[in-house]
mmCIF file of the protein (N, C-alpha, C, O) and its ligand, coordinates in Angstrom:
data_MODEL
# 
_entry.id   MODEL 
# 
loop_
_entity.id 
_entity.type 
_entity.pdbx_number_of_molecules 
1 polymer     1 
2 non-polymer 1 
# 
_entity_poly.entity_id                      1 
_entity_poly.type                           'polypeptide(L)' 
_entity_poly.nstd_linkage                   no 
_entity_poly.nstd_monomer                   no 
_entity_poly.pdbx_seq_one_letter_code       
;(UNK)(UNK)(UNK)(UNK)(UNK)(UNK)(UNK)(UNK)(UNK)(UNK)(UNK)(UNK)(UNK)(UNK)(UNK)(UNK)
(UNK)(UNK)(UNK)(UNK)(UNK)(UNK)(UNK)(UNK)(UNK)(UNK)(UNK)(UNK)(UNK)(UNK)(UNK)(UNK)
(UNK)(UNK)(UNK)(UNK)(UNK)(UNK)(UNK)(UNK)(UNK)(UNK)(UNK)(UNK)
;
_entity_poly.pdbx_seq_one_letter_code_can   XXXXXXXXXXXXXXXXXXXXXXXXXXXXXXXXXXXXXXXXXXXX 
_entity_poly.pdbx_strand_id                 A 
# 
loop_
_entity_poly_seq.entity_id 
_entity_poly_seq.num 
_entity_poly_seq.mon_id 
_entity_poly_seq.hetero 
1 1  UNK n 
1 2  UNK n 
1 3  UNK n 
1 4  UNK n 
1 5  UNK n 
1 6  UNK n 
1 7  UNK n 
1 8  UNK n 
1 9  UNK n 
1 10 UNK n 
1 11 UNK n 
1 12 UNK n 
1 13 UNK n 
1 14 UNK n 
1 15 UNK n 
1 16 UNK n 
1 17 UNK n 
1 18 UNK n 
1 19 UNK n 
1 20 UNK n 
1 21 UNK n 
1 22 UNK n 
1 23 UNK n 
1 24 UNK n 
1 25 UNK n 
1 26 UNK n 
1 27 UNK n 
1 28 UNK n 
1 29 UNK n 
1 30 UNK n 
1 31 UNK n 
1 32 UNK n 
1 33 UNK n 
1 34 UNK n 
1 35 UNK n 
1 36 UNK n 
1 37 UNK n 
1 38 UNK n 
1 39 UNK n 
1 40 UNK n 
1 41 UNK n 
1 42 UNK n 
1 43 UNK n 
1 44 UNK n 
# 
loop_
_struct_asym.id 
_struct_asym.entity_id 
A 1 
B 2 
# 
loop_
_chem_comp.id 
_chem_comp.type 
_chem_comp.mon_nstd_flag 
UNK 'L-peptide linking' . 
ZN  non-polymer         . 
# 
_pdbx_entity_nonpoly.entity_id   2 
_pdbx_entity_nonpoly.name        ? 
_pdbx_entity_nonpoly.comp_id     ZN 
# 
_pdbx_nonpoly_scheme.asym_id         B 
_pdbx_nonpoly_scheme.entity_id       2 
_pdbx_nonpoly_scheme.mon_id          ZN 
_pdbx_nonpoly_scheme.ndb_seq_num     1 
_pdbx_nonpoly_scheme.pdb_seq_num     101 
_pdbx_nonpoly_scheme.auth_seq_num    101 
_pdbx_nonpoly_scheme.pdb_mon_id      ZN 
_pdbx_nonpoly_scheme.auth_mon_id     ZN 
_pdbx_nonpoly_scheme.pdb_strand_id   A 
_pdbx_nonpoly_scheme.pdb_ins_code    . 
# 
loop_
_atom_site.group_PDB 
_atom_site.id 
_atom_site.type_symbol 
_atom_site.label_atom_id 
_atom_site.label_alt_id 
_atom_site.label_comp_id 
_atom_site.label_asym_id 
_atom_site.label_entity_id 
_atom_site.label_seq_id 
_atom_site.pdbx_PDB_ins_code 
_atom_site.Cartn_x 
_atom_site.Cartn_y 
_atom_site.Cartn_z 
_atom_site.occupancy 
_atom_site.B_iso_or_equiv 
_atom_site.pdbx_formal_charge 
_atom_site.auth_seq_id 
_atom_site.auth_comp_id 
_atom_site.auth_asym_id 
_atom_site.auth_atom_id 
_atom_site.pdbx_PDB_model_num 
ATOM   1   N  N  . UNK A 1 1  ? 8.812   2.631   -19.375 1.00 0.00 ? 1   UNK A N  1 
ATOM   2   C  CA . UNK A 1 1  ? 7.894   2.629   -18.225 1.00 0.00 ? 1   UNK A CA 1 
ATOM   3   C  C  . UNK A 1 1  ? 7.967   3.982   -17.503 1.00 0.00 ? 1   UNK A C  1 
ATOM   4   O  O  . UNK A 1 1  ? 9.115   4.088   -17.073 1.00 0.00 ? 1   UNK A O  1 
ATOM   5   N  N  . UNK A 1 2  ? 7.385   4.842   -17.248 1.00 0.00 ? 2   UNK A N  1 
ATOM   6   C  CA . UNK A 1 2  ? 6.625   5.749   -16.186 1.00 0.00 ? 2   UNK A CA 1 
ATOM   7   C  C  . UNK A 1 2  ? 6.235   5.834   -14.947 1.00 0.00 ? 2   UNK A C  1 
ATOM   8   O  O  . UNK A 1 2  ? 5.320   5.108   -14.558 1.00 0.00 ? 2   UNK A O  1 
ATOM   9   N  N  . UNK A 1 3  ? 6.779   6.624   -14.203 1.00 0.00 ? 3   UNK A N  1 
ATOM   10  C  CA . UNK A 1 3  ? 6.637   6.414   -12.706 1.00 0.00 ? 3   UNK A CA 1 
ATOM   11  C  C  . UNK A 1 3  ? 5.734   7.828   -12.680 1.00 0.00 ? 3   UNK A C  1 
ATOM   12  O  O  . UNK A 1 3  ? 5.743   8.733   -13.514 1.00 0.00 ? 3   UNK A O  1 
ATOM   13  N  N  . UNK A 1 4  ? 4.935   7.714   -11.420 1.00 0.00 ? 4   UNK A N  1 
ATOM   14  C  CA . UNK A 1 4  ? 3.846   8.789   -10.898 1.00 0.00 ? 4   UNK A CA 1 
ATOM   15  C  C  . UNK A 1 4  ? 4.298   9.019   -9.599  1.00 0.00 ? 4   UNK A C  1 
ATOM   16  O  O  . UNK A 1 4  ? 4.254   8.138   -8.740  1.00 0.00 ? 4   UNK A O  1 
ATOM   17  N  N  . UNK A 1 5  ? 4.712   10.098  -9.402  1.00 0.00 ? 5   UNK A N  1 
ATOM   18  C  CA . UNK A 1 5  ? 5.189   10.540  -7.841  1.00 0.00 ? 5   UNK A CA 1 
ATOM   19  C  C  . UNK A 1 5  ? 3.446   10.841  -7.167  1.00 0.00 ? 5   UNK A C  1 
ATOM   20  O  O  . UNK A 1 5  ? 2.414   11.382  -7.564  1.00 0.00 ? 5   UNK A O  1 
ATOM   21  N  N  . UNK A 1 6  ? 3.930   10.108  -5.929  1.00 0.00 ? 6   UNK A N  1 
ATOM   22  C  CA . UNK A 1 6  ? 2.382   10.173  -4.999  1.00 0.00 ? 6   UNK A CA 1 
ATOM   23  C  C  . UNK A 1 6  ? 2.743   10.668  -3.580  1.00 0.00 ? 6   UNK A C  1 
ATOM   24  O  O  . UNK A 1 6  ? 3.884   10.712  -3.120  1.00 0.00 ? 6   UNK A O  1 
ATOM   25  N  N  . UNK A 1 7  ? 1.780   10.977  -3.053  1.00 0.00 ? 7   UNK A N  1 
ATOM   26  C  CA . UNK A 1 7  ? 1.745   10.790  -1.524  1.00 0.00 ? 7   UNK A CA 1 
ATOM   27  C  C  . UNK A 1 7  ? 0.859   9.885   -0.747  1.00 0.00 ? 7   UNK A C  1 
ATOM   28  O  O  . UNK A 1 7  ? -0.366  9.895   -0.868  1.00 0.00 ? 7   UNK A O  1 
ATOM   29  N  N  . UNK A 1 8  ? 1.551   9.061   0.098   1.00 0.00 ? 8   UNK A N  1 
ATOM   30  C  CA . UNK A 1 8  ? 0.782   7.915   1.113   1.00 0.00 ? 8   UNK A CA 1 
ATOM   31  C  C  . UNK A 1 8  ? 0.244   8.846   1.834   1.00 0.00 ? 8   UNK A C  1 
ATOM   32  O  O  . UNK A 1 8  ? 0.518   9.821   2.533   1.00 0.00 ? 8   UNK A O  1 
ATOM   33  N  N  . UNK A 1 9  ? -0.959  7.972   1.272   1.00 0.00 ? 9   UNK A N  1 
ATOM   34  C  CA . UNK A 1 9  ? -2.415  8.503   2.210   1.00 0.00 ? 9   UNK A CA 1 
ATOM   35  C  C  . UNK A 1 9  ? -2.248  7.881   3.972   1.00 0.00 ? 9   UNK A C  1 
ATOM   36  O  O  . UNK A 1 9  ? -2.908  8.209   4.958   1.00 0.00 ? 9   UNK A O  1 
ATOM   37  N  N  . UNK A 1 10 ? -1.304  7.059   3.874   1.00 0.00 ? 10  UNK A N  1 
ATOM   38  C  CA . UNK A 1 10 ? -0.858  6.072   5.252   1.00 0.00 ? 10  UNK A CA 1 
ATOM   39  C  C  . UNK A 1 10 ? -0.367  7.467   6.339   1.00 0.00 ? 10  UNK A C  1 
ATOM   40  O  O  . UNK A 1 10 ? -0.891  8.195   7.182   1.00 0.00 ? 10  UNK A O  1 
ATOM   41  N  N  . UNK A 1 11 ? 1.030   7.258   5.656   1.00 0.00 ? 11  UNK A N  1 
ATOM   42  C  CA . UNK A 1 11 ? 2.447   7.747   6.364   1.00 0.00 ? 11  UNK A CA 1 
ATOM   43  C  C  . UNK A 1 11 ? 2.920   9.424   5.672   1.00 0.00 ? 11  UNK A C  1 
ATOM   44  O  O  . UNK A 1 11 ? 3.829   10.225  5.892   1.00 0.00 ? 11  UNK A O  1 
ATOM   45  N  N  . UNK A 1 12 ? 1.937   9.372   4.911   1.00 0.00 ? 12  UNK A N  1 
ATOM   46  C  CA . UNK A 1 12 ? 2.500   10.730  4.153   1.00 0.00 ? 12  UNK A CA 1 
ATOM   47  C  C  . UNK A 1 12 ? 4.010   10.846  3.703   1.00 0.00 ? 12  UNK A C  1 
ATOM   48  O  O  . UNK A 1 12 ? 4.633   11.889  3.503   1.00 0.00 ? 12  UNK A O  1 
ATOM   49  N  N  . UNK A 1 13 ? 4.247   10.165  3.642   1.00 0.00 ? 13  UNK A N  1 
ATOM   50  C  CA . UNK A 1 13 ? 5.822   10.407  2.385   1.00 0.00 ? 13  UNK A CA 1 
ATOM   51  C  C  . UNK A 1 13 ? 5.716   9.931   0.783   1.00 0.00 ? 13  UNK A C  1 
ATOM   52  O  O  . UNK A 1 13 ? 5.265   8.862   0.373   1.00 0.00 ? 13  UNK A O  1 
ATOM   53  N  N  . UNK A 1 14 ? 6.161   10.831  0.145   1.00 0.00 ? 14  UNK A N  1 
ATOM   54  C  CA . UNK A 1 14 ? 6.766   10.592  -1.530  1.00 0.00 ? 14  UNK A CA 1 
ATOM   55  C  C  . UNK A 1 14 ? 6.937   9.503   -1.788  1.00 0.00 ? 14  UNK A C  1 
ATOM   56  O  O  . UNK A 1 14 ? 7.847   8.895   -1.224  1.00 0.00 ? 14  UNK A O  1 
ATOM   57  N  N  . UNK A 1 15 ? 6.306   9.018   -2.516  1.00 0.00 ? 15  UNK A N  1 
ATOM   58  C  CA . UNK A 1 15 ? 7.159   7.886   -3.126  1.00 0.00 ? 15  UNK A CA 1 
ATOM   59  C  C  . UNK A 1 15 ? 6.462   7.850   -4.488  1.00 0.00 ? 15  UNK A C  1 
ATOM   60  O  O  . UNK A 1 15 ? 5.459   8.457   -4.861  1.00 0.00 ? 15  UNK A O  1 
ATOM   61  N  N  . UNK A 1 16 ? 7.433   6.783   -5.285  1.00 0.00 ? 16  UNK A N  1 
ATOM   62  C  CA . UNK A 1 16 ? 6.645   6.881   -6.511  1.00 0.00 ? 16  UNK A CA 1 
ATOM   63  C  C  . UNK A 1 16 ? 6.441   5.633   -7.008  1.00 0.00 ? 16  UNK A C  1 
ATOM   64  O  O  . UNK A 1 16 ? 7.152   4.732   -6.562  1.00 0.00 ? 16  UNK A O  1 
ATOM   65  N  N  . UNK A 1 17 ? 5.112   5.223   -8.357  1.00 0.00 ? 17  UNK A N  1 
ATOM   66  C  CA . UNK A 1 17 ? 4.470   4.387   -8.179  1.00 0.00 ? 17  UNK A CA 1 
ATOM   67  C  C  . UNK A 1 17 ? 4.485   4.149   -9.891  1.00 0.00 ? 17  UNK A C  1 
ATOM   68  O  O  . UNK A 1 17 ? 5.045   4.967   -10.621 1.00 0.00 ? 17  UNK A O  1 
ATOM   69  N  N  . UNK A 1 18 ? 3.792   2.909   -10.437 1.00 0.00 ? 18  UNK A N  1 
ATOM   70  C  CA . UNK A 1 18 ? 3.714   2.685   -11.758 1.00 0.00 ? 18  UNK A CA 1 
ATOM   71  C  C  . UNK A 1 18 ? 2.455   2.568   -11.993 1.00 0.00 ? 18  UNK A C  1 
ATOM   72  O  O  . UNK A 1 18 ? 2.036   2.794   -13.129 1.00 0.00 ? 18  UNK A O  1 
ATOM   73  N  N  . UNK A 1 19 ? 1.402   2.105   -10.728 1.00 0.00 ? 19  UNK A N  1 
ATOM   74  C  CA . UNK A 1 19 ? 0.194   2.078   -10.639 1.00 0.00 ? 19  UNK A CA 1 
ATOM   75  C  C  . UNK A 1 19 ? -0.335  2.887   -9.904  1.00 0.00 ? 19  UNK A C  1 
ATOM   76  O  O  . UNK A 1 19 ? 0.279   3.863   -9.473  1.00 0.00 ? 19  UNK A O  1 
ATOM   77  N  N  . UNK A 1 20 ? -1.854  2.576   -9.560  1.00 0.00 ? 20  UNK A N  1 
ATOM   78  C  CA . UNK A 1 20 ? -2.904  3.801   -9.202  1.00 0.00 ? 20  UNK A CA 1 
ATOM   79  C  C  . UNK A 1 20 ? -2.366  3.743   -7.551  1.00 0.00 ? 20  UNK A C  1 
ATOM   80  O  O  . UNK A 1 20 ? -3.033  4.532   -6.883  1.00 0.00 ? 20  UNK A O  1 
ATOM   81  N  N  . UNK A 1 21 ? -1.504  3.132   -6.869  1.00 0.00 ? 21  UNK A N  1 
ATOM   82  C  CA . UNK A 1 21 ? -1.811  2.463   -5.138  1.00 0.00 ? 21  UNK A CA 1 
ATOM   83  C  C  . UNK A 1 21 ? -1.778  4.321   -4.719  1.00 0.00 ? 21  UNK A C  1 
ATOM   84  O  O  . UNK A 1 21 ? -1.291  5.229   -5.392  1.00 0.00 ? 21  UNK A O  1 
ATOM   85  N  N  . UNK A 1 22 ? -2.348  4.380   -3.641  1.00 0.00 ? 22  UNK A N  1 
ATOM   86  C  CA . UNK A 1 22 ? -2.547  5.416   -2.282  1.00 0.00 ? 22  UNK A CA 1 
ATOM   87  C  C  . UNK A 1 22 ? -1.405  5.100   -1.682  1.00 0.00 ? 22  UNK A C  1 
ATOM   88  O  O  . UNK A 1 22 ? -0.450  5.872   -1.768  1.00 0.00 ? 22  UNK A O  1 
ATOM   89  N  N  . UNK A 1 23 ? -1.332  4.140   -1.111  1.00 0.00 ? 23  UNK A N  1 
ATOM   90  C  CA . UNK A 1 23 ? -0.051  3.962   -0.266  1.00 0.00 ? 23  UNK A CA 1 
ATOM   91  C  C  . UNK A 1 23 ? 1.485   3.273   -0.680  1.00 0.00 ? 23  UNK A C  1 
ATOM   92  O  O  . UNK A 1 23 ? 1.784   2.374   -1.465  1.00 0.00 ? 23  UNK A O  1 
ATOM   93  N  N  . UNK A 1 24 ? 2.261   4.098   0.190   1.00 0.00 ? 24  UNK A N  1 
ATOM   94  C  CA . UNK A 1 24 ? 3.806   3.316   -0.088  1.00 0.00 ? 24  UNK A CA 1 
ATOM   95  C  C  . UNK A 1 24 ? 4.195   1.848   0.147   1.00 0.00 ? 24  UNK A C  1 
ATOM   96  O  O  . UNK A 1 24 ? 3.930   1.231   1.179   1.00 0.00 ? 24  UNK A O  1 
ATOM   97  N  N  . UNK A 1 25 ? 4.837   1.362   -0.892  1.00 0.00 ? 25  UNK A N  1 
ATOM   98  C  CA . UNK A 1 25 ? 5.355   -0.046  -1.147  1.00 0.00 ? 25  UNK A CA 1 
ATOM   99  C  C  . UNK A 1 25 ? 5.490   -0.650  1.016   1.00 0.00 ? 25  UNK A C  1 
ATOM   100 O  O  . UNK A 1 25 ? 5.246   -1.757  1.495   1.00 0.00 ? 25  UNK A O  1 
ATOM   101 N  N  . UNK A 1 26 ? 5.943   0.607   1.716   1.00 0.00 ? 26  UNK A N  1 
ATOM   102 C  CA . UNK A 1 26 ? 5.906   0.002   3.173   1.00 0.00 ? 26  UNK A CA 1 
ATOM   103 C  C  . UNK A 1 26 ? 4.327   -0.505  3.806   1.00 0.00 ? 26  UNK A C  1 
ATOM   104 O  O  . UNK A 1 26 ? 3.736   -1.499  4.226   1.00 0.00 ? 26  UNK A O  1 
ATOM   105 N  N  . UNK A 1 27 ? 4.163   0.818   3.558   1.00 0.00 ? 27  UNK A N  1 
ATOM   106 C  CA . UNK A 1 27 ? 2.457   0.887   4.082   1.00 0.00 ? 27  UNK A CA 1 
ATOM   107 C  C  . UNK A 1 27 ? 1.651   -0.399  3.764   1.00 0.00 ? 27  UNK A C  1 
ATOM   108 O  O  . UNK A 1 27 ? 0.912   -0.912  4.604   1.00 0.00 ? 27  UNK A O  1 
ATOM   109 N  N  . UNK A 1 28 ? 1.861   -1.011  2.232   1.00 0.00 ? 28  UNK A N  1 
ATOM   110 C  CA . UNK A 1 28 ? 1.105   -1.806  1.773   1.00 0.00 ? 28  UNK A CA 1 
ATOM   111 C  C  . UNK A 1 28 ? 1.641   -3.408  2.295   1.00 0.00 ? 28  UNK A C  1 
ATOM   112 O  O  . UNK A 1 28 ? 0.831   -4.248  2.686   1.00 0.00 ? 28  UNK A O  1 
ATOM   113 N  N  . UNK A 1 29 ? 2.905   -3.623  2.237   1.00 0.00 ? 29  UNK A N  1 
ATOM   114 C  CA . UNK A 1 29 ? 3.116   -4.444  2.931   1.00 0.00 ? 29  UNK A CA 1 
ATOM   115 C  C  . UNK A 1 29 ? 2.902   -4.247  4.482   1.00 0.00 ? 29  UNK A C  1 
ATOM   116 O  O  . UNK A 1 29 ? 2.895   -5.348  5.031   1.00 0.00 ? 29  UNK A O  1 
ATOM   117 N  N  . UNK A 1 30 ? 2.742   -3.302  5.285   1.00 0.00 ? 30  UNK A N  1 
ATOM   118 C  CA . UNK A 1 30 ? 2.345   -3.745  6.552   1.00 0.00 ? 30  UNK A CA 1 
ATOM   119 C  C  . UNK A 1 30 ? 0.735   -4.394  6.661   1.00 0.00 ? 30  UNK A C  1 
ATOM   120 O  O  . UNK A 1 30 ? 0.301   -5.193  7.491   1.00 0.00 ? 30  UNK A O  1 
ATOM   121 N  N  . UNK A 1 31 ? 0.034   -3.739  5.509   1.00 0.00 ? 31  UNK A N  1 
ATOM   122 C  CA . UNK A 1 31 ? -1.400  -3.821  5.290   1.00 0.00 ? 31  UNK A CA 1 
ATOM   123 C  C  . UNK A 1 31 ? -1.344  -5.525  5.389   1.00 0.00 ? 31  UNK A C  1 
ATOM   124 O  O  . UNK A 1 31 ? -1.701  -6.331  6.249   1.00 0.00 ? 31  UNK A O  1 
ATOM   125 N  N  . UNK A 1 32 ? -0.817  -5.620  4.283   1.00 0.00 ? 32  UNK A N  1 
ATOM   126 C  CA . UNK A 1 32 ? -0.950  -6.852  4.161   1.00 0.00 ? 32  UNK A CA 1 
ATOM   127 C  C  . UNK A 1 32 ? -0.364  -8.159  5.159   1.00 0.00 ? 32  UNK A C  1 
ATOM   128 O  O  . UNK A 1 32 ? -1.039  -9.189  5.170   1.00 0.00 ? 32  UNK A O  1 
ATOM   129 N  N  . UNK A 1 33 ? 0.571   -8.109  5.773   1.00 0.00 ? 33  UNK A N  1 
ATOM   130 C  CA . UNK A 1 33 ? 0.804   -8.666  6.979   1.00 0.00 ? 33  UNK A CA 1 
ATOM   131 C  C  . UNK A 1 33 ? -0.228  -8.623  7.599   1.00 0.00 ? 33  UNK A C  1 
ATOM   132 O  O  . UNK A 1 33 ? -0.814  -9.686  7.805   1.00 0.00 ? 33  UNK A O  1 
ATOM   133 N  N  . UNK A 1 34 ? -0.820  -7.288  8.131   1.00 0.00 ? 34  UNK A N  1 
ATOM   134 C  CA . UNK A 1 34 ? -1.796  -7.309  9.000   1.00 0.00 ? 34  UNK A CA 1 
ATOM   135 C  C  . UNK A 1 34 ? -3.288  -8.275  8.731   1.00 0.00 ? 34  UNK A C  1 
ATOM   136 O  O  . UNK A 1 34 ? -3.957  -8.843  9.594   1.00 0.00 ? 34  UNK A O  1 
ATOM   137 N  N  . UNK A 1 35 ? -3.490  -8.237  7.461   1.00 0.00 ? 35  UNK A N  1 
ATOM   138 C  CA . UNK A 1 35 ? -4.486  -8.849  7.398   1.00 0.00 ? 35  UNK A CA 1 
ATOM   139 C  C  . UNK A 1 35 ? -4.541  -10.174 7.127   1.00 0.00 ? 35  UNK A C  1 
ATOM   140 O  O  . UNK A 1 35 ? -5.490  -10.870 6.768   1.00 0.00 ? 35  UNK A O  1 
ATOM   141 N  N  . UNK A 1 36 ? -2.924  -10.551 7.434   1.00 0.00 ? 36  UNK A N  1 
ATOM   142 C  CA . UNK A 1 36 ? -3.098  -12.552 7.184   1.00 0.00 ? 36  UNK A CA 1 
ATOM   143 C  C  . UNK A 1 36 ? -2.685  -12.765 9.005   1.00 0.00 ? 36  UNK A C  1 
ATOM   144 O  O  . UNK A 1 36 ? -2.815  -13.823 9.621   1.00 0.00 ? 36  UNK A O  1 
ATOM   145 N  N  . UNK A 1 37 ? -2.184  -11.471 9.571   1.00 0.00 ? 37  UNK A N  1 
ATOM   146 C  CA . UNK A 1 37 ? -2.122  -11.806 11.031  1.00 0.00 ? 37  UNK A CA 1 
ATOM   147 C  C  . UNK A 1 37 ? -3.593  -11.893 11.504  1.00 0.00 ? 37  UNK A C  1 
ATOM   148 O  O  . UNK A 1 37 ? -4.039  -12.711 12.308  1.00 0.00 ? 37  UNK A O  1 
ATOM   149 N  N  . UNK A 1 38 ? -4.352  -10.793 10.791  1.00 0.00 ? 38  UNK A N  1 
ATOM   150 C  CA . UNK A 1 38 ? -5.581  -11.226 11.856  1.00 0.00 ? 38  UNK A CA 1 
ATOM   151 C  C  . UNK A 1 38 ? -6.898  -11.791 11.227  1.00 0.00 ? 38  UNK A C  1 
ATOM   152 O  O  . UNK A 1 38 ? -8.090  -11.732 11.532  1.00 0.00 ? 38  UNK A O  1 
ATOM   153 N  N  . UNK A 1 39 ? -5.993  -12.507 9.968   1.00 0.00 ? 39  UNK A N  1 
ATOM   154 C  CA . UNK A 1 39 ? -6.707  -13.880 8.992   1.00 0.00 ? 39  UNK A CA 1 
ATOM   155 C  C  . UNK A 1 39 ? -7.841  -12.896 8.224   1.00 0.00 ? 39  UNK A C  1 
ATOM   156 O  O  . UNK A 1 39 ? -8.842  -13.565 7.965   1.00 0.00 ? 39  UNK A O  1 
ATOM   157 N  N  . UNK A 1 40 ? -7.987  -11.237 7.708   1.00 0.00 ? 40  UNK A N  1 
ATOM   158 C  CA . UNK A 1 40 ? -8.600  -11.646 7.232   1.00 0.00 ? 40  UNK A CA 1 
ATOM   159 C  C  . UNK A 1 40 ? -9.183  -11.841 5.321   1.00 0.00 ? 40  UNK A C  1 
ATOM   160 O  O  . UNK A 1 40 ? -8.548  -11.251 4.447   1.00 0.00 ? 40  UNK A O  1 
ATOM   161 N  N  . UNK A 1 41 ? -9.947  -12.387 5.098   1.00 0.00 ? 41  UNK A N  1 
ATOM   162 C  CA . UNK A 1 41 ? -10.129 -13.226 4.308   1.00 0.00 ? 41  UNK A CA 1 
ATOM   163 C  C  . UNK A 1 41 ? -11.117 -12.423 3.318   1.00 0.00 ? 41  UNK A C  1 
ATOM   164 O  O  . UNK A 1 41 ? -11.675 -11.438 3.804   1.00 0.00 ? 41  UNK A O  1 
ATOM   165 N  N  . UNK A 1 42 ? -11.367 -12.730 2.066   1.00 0.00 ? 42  UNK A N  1 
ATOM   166 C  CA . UNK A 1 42 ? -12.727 -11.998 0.930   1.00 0.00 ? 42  UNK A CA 1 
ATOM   167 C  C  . UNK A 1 42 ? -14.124 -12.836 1.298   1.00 0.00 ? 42  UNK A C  1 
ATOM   168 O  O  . UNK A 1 42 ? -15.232 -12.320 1.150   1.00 0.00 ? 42  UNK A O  1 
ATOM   169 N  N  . UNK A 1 43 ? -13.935 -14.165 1.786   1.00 0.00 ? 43  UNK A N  1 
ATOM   170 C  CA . UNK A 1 43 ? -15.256 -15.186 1.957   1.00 0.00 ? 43  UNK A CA 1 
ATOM   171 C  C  . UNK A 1 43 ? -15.355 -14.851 3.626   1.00 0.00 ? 43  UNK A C  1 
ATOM   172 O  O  . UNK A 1 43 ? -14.694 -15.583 4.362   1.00 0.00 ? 43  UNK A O  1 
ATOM   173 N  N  . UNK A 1 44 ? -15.829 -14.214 3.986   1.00 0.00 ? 44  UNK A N  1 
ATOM   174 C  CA . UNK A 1 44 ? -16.274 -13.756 5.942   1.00 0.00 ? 44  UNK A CA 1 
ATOM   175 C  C  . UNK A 1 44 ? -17.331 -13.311 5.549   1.00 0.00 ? 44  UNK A C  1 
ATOM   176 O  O  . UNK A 1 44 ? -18.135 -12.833 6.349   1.00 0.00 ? 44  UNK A O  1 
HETATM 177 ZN ZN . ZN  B 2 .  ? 3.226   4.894   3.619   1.00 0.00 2 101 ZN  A ZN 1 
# 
């Protein structure tokens, strides 16, 4: 397996990735918190 060093388009720090993501493993989990805190959903 292969890792791709990136930069978060978020927070701007290094990190590295196996897939295409923009943002760091943090960034994406805050994303995602955020959007079951403020419910939202693909059917709106
Ligand atoms: Zn980040």
């Amino acid at each position: 397996m292969s890792f791709n060093v990136r930069r978060c388009d978020e927070c701007d720090v290094v990190f590295s990735t196996n897939s295409a993501d923009k943002m760091c493993y943090r960034c994406k989990c805050e994303e995602e918190e955020a959007r079951e805190l403020w419910g939202i959903t693909d059917d709106m």
